[in-house]
Structure formats: C-alpha cells, structure tokens
C-alpha positions as CSV (number, residue, x, y, z in Angstrom):
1,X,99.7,202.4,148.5
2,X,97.3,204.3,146.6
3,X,97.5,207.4,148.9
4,X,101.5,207.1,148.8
5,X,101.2,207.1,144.8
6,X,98.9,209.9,144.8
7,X,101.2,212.5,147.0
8,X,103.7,211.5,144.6
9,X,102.0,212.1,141.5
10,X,100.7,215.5,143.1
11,X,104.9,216.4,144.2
12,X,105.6,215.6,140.5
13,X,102.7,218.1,139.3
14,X,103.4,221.0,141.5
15,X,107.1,220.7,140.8
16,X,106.3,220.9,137.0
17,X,103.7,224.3,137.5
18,X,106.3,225.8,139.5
19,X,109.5,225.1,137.5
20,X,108.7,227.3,134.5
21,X,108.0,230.1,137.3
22,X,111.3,229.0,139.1
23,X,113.4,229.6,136.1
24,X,112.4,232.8,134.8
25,X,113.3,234.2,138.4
26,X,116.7,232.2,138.3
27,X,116.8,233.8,134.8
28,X,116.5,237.6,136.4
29,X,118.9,236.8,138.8
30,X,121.6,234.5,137.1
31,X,122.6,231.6,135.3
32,X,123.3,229.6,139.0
33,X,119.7,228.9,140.0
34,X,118.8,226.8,136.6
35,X,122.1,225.0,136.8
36,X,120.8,223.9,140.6
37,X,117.1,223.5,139.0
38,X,118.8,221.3,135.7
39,X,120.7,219.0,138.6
40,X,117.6,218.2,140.8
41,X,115.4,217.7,137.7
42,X,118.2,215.1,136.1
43,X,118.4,213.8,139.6
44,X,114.8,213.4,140.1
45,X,114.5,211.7,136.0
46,X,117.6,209.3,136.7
47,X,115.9,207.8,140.4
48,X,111.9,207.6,138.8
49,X,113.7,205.8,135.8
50,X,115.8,203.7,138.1
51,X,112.9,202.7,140.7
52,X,110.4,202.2,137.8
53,X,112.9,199.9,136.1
54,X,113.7,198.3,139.5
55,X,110.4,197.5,140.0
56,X,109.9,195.8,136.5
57,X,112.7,193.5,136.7
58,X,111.8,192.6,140.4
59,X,108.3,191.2,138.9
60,X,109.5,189.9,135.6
61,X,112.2,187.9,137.8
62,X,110.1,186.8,140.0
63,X,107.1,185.4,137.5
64,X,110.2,183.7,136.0
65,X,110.7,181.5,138.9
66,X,106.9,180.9,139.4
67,X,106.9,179.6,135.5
68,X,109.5,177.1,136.3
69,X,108.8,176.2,139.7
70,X,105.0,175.0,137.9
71,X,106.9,173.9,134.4
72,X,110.8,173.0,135.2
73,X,110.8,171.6,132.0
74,X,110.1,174.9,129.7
75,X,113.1,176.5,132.0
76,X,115.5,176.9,128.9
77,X,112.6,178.7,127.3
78,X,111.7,181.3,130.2
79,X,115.4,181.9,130.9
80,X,115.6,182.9,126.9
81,X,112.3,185.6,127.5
82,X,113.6,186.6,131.1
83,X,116.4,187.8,129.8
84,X,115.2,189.5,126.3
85,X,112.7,191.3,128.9
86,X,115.2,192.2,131.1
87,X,117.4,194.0,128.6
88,X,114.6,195.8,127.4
89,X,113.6,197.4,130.9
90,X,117.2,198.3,131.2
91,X,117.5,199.9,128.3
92,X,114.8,202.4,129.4
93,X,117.1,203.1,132.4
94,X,119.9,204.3,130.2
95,X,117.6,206.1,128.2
96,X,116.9,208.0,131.1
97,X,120.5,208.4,132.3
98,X,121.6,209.7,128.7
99,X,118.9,212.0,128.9
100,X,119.5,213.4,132.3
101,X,123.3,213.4,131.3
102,X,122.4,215.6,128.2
103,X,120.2,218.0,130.4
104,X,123.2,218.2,132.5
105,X,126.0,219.2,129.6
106,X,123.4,221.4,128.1
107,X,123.1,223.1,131.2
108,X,127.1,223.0,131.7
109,X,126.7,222.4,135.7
110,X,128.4,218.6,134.8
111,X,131.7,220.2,134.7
C-alpha cells in the first residue's frame, strides 16, 4: 500500500512540474493542446475527489455499524451523525465537480 501511494503521489508531482512546461508549448502551437490538458486535469480532480470521498463514506459507514452492533440502543443517535458526516464528505465531491466543471467552461472544450 505504501509503495502503491507513493508512485501515485510521485505521478501527481511530475504531472504538476511538467504541466506549466506542457502549456506554454500548446500555447506556441495552438489553443487545442490546453483544451486536451484542461480535460485530463478536470478528469484527473473529479476521480481523486470521487475515490477520496468514496473511501471516507466506506469507513464512516462501516464504523456506523460497528457502534450499533456494540450499542443497538444509541442507533437513532449514530444514524443522526452518519448521516450529518456523510453529507459533508459529499459535499467535498461536488466541490470538486464544480470546480473541474469551471476549469472546463473557462477553457471552452465543454461545448
């Protein structure tokens, strides 16, 4: 796991030294190269967001059901704070789709 999350955070790094290179080039040769640069960066945003949320909810969820499989009777508590917690990870999801969403428009490759 650990060598899995390091290539990933070393991906993530390179991509961001290279981009700024990447995109004066595309700027030389035309406006097509950062719209496909704009899509794979709102593409790469919207699926961290979404497995980084994913993950959340799977272990908020699932230390739910431990608390009330020890303490069935503070259920109707739990379910109140489950929920509260879930719609808080989610709303970092659509954070990140409204942002990737805006990186698109600005960009104009949406349309």
């Amino acid at each position: 796991m650990n060598r899995w999350f390091a290539a990933v955070l070393l991906t993530l790094a390179l991509v961001g030294l290279f981009a700024p290179v990447a995109l004066a080039e595309e700027a030389e040769a035309g406006a097509s190269g950062a719209k496909t640069l704009a899509v794979f960066g709102a593409a790469l945003g919207i699926g961290v967001a979404a497995l980084g949320t994913g993950i959340g909810q799977g272990i908020g969820l699932s230390k739910a059901c431990e608390g009330v499989a020890r303490n069935p009777g503070a259920s109707g508590k739990i379910m109140m704070i489950l929920i509260i917690g879930l719609a808080m990870i989610e709303s970092l999801a659509i954070y990140a789709l409204l942002v990737s969403l805006g990186v698109l428009i600005s960009q104009k490759s949406f349309f």
